[in-house]
C-alpha positions as a Markdown table, in Angstrom:
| # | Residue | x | y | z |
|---|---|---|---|---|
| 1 | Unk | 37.4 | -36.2 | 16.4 |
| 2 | Unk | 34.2 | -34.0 | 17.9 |
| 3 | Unk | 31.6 | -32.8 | 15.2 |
| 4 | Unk | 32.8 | -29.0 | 15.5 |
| 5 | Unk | 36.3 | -30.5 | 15.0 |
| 6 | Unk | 34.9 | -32.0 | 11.7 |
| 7 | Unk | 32.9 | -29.4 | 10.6 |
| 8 | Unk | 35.9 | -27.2 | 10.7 |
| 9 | Unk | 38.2 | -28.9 | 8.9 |
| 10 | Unk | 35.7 | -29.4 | 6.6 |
| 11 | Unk | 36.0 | -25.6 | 6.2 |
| 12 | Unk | 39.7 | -25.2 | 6.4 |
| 13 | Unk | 39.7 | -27.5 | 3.5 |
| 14 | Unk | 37.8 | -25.4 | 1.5 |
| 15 | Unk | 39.8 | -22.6 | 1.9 |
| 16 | Unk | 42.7 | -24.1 | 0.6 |
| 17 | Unk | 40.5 | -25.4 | -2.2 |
| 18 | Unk | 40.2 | -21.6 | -3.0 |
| 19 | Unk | 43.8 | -21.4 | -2.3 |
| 20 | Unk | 44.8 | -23.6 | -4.8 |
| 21 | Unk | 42.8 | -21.5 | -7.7 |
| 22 | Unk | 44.5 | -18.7 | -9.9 |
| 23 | Unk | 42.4 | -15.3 | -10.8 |
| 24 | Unk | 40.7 | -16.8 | -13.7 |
| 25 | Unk | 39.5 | -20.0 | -11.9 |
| 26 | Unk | 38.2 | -17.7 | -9.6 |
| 27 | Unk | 37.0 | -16.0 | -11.5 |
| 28 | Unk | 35.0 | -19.2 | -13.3 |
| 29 | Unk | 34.2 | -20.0 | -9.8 |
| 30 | Unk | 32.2 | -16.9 | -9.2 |
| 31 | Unk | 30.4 | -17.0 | -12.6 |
| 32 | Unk | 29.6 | -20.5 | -12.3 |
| 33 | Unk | 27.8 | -20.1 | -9.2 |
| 34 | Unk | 25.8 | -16.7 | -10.5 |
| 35 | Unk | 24.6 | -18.7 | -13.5 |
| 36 | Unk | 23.4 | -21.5 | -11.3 |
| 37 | Unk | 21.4 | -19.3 | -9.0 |
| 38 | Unk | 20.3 | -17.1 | -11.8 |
| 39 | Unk | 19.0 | -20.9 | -12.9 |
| 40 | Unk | 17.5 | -21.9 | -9.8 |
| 41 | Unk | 15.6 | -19.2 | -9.5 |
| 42 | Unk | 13.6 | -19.7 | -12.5 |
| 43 | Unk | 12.8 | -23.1 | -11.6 |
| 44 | Unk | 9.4 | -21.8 | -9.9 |
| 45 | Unk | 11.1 | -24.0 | -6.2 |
| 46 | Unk | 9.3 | -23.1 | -3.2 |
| 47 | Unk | 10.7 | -19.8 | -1.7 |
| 48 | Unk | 12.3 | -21.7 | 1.4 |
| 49 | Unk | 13.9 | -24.2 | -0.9 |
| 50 | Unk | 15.5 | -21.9 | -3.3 |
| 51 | Unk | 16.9 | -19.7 | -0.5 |
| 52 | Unk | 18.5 | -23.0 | 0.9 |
| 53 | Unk | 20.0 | -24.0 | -2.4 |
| 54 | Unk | 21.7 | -20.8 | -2.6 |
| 55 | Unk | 23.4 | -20.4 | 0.5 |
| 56 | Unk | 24.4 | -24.1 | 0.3 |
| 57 | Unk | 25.6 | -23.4 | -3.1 |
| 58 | Unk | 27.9 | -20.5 | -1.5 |
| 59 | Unk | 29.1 | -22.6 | 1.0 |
| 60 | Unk | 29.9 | -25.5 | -0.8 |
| 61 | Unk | 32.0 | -23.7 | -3.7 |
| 62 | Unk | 33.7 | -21.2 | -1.5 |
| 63 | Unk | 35.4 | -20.2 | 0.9 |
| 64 | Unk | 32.4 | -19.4 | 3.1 |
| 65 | Unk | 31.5 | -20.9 | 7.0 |
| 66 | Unk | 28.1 | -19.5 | 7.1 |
| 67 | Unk | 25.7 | -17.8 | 4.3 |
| 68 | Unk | 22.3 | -16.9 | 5.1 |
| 69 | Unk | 19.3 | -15.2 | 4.3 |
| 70 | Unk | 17.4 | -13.3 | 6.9 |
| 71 | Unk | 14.1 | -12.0 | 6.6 |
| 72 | Unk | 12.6 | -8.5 | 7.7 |
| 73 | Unk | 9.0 | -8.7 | 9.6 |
| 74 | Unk | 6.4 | -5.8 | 7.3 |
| 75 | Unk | 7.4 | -2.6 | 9.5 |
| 76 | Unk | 11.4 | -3.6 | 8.9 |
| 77 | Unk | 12.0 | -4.0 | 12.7 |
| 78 | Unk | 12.7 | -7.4 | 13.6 |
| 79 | Unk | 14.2 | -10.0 | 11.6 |
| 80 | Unk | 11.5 | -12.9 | 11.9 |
| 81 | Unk | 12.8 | -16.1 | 9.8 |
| 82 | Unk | 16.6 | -17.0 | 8.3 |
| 83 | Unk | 17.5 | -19.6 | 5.6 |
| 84 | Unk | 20.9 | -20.5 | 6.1 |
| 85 | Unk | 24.0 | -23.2 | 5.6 |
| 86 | Unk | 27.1 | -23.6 | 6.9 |
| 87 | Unk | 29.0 | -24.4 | 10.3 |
| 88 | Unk | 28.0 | -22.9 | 13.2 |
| 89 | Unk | 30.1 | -23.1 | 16.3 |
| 90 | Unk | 28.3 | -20.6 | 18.4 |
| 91 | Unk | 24.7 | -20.5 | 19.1 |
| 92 | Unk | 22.8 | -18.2 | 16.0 |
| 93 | Unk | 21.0 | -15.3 | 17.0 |
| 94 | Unk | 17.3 | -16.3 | 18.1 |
| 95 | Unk | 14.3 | -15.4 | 15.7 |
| 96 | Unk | 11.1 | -15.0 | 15.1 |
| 97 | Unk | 10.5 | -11.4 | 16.5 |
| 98 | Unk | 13.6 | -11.5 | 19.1 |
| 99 | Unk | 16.4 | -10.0 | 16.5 |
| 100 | Unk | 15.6 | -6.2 | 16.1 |
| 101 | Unk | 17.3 | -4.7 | 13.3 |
| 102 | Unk | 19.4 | -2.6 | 16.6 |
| 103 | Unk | 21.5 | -5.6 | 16.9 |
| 104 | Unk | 24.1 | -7.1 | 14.9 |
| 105 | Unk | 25.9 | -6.3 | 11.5 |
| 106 | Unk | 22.7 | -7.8 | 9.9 |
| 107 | Unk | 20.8 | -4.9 | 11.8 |
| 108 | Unk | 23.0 | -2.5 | 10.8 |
| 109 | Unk | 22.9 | -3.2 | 7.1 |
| 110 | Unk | 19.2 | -3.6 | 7.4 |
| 111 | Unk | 19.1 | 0.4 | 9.1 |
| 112 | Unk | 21.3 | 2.0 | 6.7 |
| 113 | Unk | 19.9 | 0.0 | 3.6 |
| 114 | Unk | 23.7 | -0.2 | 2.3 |
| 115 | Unk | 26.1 | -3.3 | 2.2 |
| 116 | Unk | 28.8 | -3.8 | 4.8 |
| 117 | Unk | 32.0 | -4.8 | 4.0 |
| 118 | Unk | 33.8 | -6.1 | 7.2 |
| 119 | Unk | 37.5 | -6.9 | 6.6 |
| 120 | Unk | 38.1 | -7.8 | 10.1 |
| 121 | Unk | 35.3 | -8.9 | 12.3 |
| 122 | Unk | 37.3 | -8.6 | 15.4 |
| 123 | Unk | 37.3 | -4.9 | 14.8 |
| 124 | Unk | 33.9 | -4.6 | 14.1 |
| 125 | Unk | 31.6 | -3.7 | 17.1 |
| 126 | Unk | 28.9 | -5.1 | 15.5 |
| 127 | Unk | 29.9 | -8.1 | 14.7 |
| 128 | Unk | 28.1 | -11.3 | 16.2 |
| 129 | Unk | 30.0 | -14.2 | 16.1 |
| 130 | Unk | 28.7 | -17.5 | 14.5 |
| 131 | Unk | 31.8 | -19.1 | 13.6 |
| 132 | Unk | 35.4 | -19.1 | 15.4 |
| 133 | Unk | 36.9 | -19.7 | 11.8 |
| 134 | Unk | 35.2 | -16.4 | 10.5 |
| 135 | Unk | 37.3 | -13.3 | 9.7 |
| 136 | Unk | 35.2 | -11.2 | 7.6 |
| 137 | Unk | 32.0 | -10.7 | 6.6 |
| 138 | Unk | 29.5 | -8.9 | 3.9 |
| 139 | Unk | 26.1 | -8.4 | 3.9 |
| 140 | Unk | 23.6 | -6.9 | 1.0 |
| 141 | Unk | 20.4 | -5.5 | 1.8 |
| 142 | Unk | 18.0 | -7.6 | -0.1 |
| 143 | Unk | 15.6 | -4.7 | -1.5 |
| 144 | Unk | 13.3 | -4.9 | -4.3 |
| 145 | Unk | 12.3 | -1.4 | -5.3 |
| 146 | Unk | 11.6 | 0.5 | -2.3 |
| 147 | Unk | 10.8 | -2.6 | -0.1 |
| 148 | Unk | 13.5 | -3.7 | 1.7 |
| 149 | Unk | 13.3 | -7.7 | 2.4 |
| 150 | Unk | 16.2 | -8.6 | 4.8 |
| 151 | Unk | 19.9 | -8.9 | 4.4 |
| 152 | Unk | 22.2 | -11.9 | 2.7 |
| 153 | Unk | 24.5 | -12.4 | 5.1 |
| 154 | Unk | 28.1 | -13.9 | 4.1 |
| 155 | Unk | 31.2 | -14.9 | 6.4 |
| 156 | Unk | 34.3 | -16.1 | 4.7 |
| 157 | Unk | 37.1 | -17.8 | 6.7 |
| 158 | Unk | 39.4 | -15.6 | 5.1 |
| 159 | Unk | 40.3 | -11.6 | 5.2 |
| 160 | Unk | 41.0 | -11.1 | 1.6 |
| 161 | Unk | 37.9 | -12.4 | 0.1 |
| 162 | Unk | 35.8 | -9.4 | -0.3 |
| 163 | Unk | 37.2 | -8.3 | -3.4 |
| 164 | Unk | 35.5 | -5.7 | -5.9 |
| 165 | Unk | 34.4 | -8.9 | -8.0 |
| 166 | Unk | 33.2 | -10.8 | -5.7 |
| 167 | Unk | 31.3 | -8.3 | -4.3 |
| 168 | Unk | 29.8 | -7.9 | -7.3 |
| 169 | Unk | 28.6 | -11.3 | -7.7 |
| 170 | Unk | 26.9 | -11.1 | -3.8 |
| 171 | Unk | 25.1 | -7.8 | -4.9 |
| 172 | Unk | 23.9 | -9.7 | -8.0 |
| 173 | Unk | 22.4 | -12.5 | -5.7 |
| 174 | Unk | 21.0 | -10.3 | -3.5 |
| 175 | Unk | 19.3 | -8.7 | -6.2 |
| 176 | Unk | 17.8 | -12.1 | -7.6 |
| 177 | Unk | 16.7 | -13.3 | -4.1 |
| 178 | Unk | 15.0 | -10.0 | -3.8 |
| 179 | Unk | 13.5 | -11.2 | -6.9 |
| 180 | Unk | 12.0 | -14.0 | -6.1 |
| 181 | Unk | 11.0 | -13.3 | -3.2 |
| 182 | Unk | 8.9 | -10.3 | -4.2 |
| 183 | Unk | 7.9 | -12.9 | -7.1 |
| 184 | Unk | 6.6 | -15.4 | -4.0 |
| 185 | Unk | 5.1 | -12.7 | -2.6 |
| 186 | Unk | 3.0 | -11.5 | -5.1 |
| 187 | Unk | 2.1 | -15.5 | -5.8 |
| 188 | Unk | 1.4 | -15.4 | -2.4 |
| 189 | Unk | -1.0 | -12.0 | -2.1 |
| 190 | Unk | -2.7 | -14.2 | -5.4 |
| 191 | Unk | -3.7 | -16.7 | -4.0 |
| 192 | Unk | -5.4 | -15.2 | -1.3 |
| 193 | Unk | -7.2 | -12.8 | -3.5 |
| 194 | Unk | -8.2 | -15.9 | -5.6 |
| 195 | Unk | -9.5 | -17.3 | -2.1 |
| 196 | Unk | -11.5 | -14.2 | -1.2 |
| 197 | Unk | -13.2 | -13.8 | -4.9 |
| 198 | Unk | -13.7 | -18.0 | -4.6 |
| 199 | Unk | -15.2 | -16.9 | -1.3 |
| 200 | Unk | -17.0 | -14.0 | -2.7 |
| 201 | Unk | -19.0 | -16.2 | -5.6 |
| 202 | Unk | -20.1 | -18.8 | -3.0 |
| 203 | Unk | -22.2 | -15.6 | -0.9 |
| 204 | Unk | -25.6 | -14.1 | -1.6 |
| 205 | Unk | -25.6 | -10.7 | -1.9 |
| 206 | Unk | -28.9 | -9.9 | -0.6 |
| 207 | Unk | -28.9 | -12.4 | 2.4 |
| 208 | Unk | -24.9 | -12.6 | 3.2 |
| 209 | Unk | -25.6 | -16.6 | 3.2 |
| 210 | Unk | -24.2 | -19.5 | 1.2 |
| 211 | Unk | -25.8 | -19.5 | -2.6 |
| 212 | Unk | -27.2 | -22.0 | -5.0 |
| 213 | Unk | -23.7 | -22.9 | -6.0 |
| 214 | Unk | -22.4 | -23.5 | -2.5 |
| 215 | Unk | -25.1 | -25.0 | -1.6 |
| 216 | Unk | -24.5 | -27.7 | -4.6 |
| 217 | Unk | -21.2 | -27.4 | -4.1 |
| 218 | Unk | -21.7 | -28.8 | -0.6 |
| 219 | Unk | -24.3 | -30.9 | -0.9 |
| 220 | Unk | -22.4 | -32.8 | -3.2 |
| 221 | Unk | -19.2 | -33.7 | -0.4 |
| 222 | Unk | -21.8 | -33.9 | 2.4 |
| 223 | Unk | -23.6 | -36.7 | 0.2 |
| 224 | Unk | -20.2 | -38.6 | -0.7 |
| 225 | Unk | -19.4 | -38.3 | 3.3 |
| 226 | Unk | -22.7 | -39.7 | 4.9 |
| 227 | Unk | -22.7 | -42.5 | 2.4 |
| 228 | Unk | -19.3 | -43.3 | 3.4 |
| 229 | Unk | -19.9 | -43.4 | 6.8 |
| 230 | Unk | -23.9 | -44.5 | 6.7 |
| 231 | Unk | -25.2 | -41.7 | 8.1 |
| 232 | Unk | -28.7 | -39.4 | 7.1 |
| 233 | Unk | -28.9 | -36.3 | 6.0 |
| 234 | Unk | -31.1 | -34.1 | 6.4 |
| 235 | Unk | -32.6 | -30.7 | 4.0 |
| 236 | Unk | -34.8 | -28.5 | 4.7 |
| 237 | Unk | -36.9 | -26.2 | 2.1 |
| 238 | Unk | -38.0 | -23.1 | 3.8 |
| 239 | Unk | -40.8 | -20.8 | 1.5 |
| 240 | Unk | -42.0 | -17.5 | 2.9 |
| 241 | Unk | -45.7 | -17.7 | 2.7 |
| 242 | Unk | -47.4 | -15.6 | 0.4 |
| 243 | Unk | -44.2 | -13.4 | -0.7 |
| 244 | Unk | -45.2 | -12.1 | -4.0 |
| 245 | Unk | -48.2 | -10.2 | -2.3 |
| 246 | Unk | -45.9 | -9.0 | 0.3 |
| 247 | Unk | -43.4 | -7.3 | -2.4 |
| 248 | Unk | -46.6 | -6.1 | -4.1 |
| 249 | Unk | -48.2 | -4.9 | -1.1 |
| 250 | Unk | -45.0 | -3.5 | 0.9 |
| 251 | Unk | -42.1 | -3.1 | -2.3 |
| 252 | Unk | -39.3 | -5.3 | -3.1 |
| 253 | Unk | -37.0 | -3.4 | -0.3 |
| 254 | Unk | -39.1 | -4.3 | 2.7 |
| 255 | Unk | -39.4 | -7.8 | 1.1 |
| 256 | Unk | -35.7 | -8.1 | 0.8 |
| 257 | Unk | -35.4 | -7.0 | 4.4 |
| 258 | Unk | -37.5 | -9.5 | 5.1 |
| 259 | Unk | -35.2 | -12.0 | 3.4 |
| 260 | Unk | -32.6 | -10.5 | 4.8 |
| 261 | Unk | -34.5 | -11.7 | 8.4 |
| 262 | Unk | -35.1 | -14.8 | 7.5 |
| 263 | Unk | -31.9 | -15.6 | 6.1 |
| 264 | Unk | -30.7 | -15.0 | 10.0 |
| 265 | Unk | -33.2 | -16.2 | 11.7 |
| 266 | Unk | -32.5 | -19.9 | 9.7 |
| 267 | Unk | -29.1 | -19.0 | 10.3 |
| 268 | Unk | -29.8 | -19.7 | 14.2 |
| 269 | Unk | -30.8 | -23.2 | 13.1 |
| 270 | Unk | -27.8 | -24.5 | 11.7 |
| 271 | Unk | -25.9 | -24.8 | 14.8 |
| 272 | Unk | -23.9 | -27.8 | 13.9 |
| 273 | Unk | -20.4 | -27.2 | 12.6 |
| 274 | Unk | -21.0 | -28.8 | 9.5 |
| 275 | Unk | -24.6 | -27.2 | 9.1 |
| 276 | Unk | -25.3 | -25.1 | 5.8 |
| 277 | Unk | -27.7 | -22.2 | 5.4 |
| 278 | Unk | -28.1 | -21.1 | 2.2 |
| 279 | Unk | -30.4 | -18.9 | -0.3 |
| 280 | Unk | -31.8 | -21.6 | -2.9 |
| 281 | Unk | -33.7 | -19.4 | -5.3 |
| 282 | Unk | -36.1 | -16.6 | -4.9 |
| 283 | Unk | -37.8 | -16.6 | -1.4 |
| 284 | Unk | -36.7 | -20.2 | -1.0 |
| 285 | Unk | -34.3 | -21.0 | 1.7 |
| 286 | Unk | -32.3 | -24.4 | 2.5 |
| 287 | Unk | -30.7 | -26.0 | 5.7 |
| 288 | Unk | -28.5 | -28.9 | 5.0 |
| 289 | Unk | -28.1 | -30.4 | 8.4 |
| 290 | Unk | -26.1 | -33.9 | 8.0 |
| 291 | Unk | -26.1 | -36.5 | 10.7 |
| 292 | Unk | -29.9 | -35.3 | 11.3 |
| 293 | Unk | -32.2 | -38.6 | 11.0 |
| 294 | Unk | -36.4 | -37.4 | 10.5 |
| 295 | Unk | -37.4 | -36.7 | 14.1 |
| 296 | Unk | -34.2 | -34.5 | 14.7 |
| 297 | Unk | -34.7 | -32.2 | 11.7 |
| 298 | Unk | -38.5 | -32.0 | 12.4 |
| 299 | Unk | -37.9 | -30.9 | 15.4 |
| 300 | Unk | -35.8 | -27.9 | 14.0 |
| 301 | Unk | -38.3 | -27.4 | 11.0 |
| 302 | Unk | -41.0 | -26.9 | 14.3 |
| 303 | Unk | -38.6 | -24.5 | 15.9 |
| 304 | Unk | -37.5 | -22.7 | 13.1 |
| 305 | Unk | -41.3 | -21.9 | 11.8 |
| 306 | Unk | -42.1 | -20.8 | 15.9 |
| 307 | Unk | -38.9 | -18.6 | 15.4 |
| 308 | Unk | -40.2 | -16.8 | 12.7 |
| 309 | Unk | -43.9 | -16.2 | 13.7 |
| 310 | Unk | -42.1 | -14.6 | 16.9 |
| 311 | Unk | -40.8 | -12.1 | 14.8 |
| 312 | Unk | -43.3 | -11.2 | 13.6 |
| 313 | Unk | -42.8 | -9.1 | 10.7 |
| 314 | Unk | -45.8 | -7.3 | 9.2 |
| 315 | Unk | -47.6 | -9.5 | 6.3 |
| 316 | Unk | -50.5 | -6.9 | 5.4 |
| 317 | Unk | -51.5 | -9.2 | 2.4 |
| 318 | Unk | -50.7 | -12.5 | 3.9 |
| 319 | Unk | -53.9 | -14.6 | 3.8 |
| 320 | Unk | -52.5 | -17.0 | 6.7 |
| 321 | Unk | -51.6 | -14.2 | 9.3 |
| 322 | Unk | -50.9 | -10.6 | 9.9 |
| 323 | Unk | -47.4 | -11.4 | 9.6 |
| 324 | Unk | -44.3 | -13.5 | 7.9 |
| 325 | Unk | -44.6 | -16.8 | 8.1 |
| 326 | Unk | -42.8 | -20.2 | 6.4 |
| 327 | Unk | -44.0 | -23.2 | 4.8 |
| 328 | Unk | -40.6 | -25.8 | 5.4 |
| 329 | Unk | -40.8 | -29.1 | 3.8 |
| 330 | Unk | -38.3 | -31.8 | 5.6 |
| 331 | Unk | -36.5 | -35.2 | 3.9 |
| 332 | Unk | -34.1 | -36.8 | 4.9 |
| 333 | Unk | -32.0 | -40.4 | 3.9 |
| 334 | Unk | -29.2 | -42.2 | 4.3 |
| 335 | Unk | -27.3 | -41.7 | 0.9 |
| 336 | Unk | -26.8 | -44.6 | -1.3 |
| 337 | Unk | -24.5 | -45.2 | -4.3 |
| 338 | Unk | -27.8 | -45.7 | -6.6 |
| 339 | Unk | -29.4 | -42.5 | -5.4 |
| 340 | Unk | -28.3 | -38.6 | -6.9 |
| 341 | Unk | -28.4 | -35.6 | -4.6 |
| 342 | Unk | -31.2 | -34.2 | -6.1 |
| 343 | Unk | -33.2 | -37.1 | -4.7 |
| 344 | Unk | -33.1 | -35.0 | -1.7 |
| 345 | Unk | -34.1 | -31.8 | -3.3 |
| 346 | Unk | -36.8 | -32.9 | -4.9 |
| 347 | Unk | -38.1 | -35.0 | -2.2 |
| 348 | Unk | -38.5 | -31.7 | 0.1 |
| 349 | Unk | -39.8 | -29.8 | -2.5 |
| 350 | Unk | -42.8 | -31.9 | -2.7 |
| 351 | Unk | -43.0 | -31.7 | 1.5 |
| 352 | Unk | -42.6 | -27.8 | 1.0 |
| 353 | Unk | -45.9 | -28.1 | -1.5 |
| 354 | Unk | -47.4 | -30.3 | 0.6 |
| 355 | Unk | -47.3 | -27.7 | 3.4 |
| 356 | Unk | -48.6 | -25.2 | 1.0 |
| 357 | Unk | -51.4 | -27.3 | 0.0 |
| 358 | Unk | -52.3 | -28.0 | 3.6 |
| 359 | Unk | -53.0 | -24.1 | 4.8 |
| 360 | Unk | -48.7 | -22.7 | 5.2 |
| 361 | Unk | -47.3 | -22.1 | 7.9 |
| 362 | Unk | -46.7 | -25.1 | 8.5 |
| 363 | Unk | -43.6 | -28.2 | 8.5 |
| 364 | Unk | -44.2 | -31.0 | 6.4 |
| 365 | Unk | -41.9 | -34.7 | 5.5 |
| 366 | Unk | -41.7 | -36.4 | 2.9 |
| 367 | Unk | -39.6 | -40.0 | 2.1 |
| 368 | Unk | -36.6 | -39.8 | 0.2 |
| 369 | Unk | -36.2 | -43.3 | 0.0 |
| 370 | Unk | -36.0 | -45.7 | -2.7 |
């Protein structure tokens, strides 16, 4: 015997299962199956899975080939993803974006926003077939408040069915799908508002850089990484020379301009995709360059402090030059389990002060080694 052969006996059989009920089983029947959806959906199950469990639960208590749940895209055009489960002996309509809501009984209840009772699909010009067994079919917009979601679809292998009480049980599961999908939604829009604040506290809001707790927050995994793979990394302190004159001199807006400036100009430097710029305090700016051994962060310290003398941004009260300039202090190890991050940190502070101490505007290193 083929698979469809199978598969529609398996259907047949149900029927007569349904057959073989009186009104009140039925009737059990019916409530049974609204109690255990009403159940499942306050499990908290992944939206997919509790769409699945439901129209499985239809199929497998009922007289039902197919049940489904299809999905509406934002502007309520296109249907763009179906749940579904059942036998299918012709090929399902395609998906994502390629069913507009013109085509099919499922568009047509998705248009008119109303169910659709058809007591004879044969009749119906609408009516695409998905099973040969199939002889009606009902389908309930799935709308929460104004928002219509998409449409359960349900095809029964049998033409009296669709009675009032049954019906009334569909509309009821339509209703608690709608539910929980505007539940999984509004988890959903969560979650990415939690993402954007999370991204939100990690930015300065003078510079638009990373802060002091991003930059923590990744010098902590870039430390755990490098040690794991024995590789150095590399920091760079960058101090604007002679900045409390400068805000005295010019006011705190040009100096945050200036910031601002710098912020991008360091920004150039971290070129690597797992580079980090990021405010570290006051004037002070960081570059956490892993992979970079001493000569290769040197060499952007160098470049870095040209960069910025090229800009030249007016310093009248600078006693190194008539404009901006940097002091960078430059370490760099391979992290070990008996050393702490801030091994790094301190160690190019004291080049930074070193630099300082030696005239500004200029690029220091110091060892971070043991």
């Amino acid at each position: 015997m083929s698979s469809d052969a199978m598969d529609n006996q398996a259907v047949e059989l149900q029927a007569l299962r349904w057959d073989g009920q009186d009104v009140p089983a039925r009737r059990a029947t019916l409530t049974r199956i609204l109690v255990r959806i009403s159940r499942d959906a306050l499990q908290g199950a992944s939206l997919d899975s509790l769409l699945k469990g439901i129209c499985a639960c239809l199929v497998a208590e009922l007289p039902v080939a197919i049940a489904s749940v299809i999905l509406l895209d934002e502007a309520n055009q296109s249907f763009v993803h179906e749940v579904w489960d059942g036998e299918w002996t012709q090929s399902p309509l395609a998906i994502a974006g390629d069913w507009p809501v013109t085509r099919g009984a499922a568009g047509r209840c998705a248009r008119l926003g109303t169910a659709q009772l058809i007591a004879d699909v044969d009749r119906d010009p609408d009516y695409v077939a998905g099973n040969d067994l199939v002889r009606s079919e009902y389908l309930v917009p799935i709308r929460h408040g104004r928002r219509m979601h998409g449409v359960l679809n349900i095809e029964s292998t049998r033409t009296d069915f669709f009675d009032a009480e049954a019906c009334a049980v569909f509309d009821a599961v339509a209703d608690l799908v709608a539910g929980a999908i505007h539940f999984a939604r509004m988890a959903d829009e969560l979650q990415q508002a939690n993402r954007k604040l999370e991204q939100l506290s990690m930015i300065d809001g003078l510079t638009g850089i990373a802060n002091r707790r991003r930059f923590d927050q990744q010098l902590r995994m870039d430390w755990r990484r490098m040690a794991a793979e024995q590789r150095p990394l590399a920091l760079l302190m960058v101090d604007a020379d002679a900045f409390k004159p400068l805000n005295d001199v010019r006011g705190h807006l040009y100096g945050d301009e200036c910031l601002r400036e710098l912020a991008r100009i360091c920004g150039e430097f971290a070129g690597g995709a797992d580079d980090l710029v990021a405010r570290f305090g006051g004037e002070e700016l960081v570059l956490l360059l892993p992979g970079r051994d001493i000569e290769a962060a040197m060499d952007v310290a160098e470049a870095l402090r040209i960069a910025v003398e090229v800009q030249a941004m007016p310093h009248p009260a600078s006693p190194v030059a008539a404009h901006v300039t940097v002091s960078i202090g430059v370490a760099t190890l391979v992290p070990q389990g008996a050393l702490a991050p801030d091994r790094l940190i301190a160690s190019a502070d004291r080049a930074m002060y070193a630099a300082k101490r030696h005239g500004r505007n200029r690029v220091c290193a110091a060892s971070a080694g043991p």
